[in-house]
C-alpha positions as CSV (number, residue, x, y, z in Angstrom):
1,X,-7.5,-25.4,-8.3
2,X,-11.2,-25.0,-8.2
3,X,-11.1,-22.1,-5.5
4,X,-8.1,-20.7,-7.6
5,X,-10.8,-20.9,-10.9
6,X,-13.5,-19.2,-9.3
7,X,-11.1,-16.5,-8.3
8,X,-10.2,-15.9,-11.5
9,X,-13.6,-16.0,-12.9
10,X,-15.3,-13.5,-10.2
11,X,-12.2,-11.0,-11.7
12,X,-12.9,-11.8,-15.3
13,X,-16.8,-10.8,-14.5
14,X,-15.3,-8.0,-13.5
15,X,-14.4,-6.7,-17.6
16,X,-18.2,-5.7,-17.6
17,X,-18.4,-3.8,-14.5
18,X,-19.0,0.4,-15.6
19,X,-15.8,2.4,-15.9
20,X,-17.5,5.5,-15.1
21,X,-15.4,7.4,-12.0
22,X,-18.5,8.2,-8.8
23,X,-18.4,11.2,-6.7
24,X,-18.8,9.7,-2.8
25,X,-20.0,11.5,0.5
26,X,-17.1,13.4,1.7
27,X,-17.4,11.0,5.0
28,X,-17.3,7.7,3.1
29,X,-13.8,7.9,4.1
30,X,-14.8,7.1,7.3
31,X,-16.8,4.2,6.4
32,X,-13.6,2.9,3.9
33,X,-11.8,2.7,7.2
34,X,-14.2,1.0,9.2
35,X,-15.0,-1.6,6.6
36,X,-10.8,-2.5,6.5
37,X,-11.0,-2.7,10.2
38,X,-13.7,-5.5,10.0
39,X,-12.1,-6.9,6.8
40,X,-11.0,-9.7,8.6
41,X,-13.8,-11.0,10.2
42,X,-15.3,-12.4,7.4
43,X,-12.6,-14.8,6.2
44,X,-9.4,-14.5,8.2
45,X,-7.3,-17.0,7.3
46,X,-7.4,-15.8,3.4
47,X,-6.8,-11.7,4.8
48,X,-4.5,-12.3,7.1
49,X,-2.7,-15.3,5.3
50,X,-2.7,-13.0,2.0
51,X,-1.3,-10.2,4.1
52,X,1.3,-12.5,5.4
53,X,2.4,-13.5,2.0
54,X,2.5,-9.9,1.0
55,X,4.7,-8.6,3.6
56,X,7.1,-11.5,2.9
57,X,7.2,-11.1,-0.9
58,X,7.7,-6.8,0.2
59,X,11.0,-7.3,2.6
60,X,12.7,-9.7,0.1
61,X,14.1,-6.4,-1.9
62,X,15.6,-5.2,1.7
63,X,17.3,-8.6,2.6
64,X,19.1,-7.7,-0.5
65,X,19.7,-4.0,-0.3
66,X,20.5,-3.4,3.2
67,X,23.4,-5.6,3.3
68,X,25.1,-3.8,0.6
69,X,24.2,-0.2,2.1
70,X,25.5,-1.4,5.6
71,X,28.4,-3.4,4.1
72,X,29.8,-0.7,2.2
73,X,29.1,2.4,4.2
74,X,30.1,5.9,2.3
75,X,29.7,4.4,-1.1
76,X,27.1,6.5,-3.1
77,X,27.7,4.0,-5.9
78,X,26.5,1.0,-4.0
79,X,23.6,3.1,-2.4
80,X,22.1,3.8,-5.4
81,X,22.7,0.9,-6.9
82,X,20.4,-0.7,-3.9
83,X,18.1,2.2,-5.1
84,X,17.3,1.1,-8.7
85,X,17.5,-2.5,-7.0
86,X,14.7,-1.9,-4.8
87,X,12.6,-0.2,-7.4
88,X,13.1,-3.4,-10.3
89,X,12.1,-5.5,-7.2
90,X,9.0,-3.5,-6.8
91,X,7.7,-3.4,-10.5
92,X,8.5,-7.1,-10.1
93,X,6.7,-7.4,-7.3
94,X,3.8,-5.5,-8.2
95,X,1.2,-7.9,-9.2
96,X,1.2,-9.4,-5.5
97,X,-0.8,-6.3,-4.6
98,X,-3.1,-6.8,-7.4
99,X,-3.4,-10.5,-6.1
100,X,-3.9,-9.4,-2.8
101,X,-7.0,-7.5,-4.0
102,X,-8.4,-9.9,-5.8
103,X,-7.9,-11.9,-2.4
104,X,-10.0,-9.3,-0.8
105,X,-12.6,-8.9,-3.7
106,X,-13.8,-12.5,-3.3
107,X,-13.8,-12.5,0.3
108,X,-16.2,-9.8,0.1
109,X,-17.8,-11.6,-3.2
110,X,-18.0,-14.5,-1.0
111,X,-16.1,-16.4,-3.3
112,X,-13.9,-19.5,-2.3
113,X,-10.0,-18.0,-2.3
114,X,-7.0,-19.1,-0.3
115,X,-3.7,-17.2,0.8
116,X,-1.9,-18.2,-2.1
117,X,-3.9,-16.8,-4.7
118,X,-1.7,-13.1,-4.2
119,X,-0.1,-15.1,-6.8
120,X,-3.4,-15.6,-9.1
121,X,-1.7,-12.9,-11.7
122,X,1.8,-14.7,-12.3
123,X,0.1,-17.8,-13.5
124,X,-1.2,-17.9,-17.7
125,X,-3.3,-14.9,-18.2
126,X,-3.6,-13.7,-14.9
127,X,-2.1,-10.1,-16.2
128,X,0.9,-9.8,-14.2
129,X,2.7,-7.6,-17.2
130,X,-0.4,-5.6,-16.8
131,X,0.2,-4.6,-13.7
132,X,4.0,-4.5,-14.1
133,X,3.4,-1.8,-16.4
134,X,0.5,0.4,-15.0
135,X,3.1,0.0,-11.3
136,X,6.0,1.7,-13.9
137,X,3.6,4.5,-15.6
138,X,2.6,5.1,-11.2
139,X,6.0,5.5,-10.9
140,X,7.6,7.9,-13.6
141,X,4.3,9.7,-13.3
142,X,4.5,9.9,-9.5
143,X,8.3,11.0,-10.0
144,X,7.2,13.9,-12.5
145,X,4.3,15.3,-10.5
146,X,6.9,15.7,-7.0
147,X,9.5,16.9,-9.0
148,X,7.3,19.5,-10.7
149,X,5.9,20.7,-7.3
150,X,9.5,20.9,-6.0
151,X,11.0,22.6,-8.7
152,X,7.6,25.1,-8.5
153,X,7.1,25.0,-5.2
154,X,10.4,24.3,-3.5
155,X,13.2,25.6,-6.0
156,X,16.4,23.9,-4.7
157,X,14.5,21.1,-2.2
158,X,15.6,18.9,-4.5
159,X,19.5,19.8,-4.4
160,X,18.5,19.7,-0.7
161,X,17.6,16.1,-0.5
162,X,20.2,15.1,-2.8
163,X,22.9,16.3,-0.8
164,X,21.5,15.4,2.5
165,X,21.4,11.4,1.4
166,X,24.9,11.7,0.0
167,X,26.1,13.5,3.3
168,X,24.0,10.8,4.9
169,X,25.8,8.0,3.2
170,X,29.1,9.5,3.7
171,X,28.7,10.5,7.1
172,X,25.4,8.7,8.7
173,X,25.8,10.7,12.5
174,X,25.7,14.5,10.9
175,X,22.4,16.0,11.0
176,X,21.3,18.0,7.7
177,X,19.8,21.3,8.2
178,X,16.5,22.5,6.8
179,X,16.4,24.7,3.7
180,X,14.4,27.5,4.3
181,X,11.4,26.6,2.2
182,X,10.9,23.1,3.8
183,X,7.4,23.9,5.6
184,X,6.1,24.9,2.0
185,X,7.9,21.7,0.7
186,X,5.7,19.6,3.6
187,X,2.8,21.1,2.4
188,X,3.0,20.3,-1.4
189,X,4.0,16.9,-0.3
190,X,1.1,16.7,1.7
191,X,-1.6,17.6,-1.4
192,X,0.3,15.3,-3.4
193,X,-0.1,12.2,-0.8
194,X,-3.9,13.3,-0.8
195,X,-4.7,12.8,-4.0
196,X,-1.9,9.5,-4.7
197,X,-3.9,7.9,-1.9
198,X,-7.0,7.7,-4.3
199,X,-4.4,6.8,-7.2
200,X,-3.0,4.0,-5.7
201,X,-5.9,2.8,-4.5
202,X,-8.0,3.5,-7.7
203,X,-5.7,2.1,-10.2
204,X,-4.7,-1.3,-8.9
205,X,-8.1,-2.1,-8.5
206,X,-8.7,-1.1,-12.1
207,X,-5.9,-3.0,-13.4
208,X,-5.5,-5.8,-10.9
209,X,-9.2,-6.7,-10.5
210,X,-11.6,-4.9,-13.6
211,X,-8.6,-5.9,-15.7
212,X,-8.3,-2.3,-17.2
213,X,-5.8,-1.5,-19.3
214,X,-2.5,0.3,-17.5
215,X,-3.1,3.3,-19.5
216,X,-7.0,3.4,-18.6
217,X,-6.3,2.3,-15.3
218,X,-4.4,5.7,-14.4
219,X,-6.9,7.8,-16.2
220,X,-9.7,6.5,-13.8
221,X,-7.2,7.0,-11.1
222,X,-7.0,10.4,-11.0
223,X,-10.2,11.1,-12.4
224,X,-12.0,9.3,-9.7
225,X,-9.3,11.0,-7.2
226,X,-9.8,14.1,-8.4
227,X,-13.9,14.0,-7.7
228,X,-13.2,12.3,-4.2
229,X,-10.5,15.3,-2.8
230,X,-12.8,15.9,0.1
231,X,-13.3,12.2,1.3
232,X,-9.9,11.7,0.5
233,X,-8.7,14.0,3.4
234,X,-11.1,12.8,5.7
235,X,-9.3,9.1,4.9
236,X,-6.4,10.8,6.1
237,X,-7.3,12.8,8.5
238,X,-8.7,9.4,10.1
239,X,-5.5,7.4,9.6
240,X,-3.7,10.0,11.1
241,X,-6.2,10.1,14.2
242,X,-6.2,6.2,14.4
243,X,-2.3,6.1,14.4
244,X,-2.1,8.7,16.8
245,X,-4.5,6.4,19.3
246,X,-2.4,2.8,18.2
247,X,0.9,4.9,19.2
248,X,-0.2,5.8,22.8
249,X,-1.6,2.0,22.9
250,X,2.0,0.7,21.7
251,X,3.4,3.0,24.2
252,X,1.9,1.6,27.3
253,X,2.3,-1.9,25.9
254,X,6.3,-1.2,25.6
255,X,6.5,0.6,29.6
256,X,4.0,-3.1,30.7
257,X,6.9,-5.3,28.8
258,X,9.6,-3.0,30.2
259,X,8.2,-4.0,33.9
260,X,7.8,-8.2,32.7
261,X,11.5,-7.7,31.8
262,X,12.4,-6.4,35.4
263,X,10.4,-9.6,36.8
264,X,10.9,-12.4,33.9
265,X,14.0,-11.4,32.2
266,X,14.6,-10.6,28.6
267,X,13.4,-13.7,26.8
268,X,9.6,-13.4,28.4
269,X,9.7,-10.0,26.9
270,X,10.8,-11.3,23.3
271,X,8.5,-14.3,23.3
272,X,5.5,-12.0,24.4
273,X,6.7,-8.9,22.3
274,X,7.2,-10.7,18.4
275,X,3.8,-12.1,18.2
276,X,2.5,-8.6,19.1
277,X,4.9,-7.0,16.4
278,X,4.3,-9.6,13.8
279,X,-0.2,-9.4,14.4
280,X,0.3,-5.4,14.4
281,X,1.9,-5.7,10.9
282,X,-0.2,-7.8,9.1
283,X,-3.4,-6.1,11.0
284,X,-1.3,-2.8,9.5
285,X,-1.3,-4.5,5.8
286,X,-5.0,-5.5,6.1
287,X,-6.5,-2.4,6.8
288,X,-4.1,-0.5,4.2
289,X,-5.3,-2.4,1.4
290,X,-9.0,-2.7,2.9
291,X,-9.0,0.6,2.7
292,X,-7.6,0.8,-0.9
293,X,-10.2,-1.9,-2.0
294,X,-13.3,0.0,-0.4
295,X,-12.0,3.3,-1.8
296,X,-11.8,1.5,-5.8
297,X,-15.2,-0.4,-5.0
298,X,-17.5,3.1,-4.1
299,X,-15.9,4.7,-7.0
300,X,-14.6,2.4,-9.9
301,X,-16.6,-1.1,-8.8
302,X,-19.7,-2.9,-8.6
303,X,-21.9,-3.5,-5.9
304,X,-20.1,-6.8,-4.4
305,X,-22.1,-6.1,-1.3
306,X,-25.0,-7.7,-2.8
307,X,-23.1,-10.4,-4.8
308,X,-24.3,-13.6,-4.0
309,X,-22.3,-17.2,-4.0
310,X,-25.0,-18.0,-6.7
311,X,-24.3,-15.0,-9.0
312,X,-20.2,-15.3,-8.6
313,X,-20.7,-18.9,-9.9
């Protein structure tokens, strides 16, 4: 309970941290990155334990929607009715990110914190409904802003994509063919994922860790995304990059297990290849939001660089 207090306090000091948005180096994208690489060096069994939590509290929506899409194949009803499922779920589910970041904030605060405290908002006054609600404003703004570009950019994508899941649903073998202004559609979606990198990042910090109100919290989201465009893209030109590299790597790892399962069998190549799967995925979740933290903490946050055990206490 005491580690759990001292979380709590290093994100109430957080209220008096400067709102202002800051305009970074178009390359601290770069340096985002490599600081979520080494994220878990410092205390791994908060990061990676916090990341474990979060990607079990993110597949419990599936274990409920895909057996309903798979049981009742053809049935646009029960599809999206597993839709708005999946979406409730993830408002619901929202404020394990936020806890997540606080995880990550007093691990680089040098704070005590444990796994567990991803929870930290559900309990009294931890500002779960806070977060519910700026994750709901994301999404009916995030909604608006593609549908505008689609309906400006794209006209009739969106009759497009309609039409392909219900022909999907219906007939899950046919393959849809692409309208003619898909490429343009690509590229819109590819501004927009830009600049909602920075929002997501930017506005959960704001509202899950400096405690900003939902409506502030988005307004220092894409204000701060807007003056960061440039390092933005370099983020992503970077993850792309890095992907890229971790692909071949994954590659050669499947052709050595294909070879083990010619000489051991099967079962050597399932006990070797899940705890390869399962470290990937939780190394995936801990750069993601390392990332996301170091993004909100050059623009929106303090310096928790220099924050010392002392001060946090």
């Amino acid at each position: 309970m005491a580690q759990s207090a001292d979380t709590a306090q290093g994100c109430a000091d957080r209220q008096g941290t400067s709102m202002a948005t800051r305009m970074t180096s178009p390359f601290a994208g770069l340096g985002w990155l490599k600081n979520a690489i080494n994220l878990g060096s410092r205390n791994p069994k908060a990061v990676f334990g916090g990341a474990a939590l979060l990607a079990l509290v993110s597949m419990l929506p599936s274990l409920v929607t895909l057996p309903v899409q798979y049981g009742m194949p053809g049935n646009m009803t029960a599809f999206w009715a597993a839709i708005a499922f999946s979406m409730v779920a993830g408002l619901l589910l929202a404020p394990v990110m936020g806890g997540y970041l606080q995880v990550i904030d007093a691990v680089e605060g040098q704070r005590p914190v444990r796994a567990r405290d991803v929870f930290a908002p559900y309990r009294a006054g931890g500002g779960a409904s806070r977060i519910i609600l700026f994750a709901l404003l994301l999404m009916v703004v995030t909604i608006a802003m593609f549908g505008a570009v689609v309906y400006v950019a794209a006209p009739g994508f969106g009759e497009w994509y309609v039409q392909t899941v219900a022909n999907g649903v219906a007939a899950p073998q046919s393959v849809p063919t692409l309208p003619d202004n898909f490429g343009r559609a690509m590229a819109a979606f590819t501004v927009l994922l830009v600049l909602f990198l920075g929002v997501f990042a930017i506005g959960y910090g704001q509202v899950g860790i400096a405690r900003r109100s939902p409506v502030a919290a988005l307004g220092d989201a894409f204000a701060g995304s807007f003056k960061n465009v440039l390092a933005l893209v370099v983020l992503l030109v970077s993850v792309i990059v890095l992907a890229v590299v971790l692909g071949l790597a994954m590659m050669l790892v499947v052709f050595l297990l294909g070879l083990l399962a010619l000489v051991g069998g099967a079962w050597l190549v399932i006990a070797l290849s899940v705890p390869v799967y399962v470290a990937l995925f939780l190394v995936m979740y801990t750069v993601l939001f390392g990332m996301a933290y170091f993004l909100w903490r050059d623009v929106c946050g303090g310096d928790v660089a220099t924050t010392t055990p002392a001060m946090a206490a």
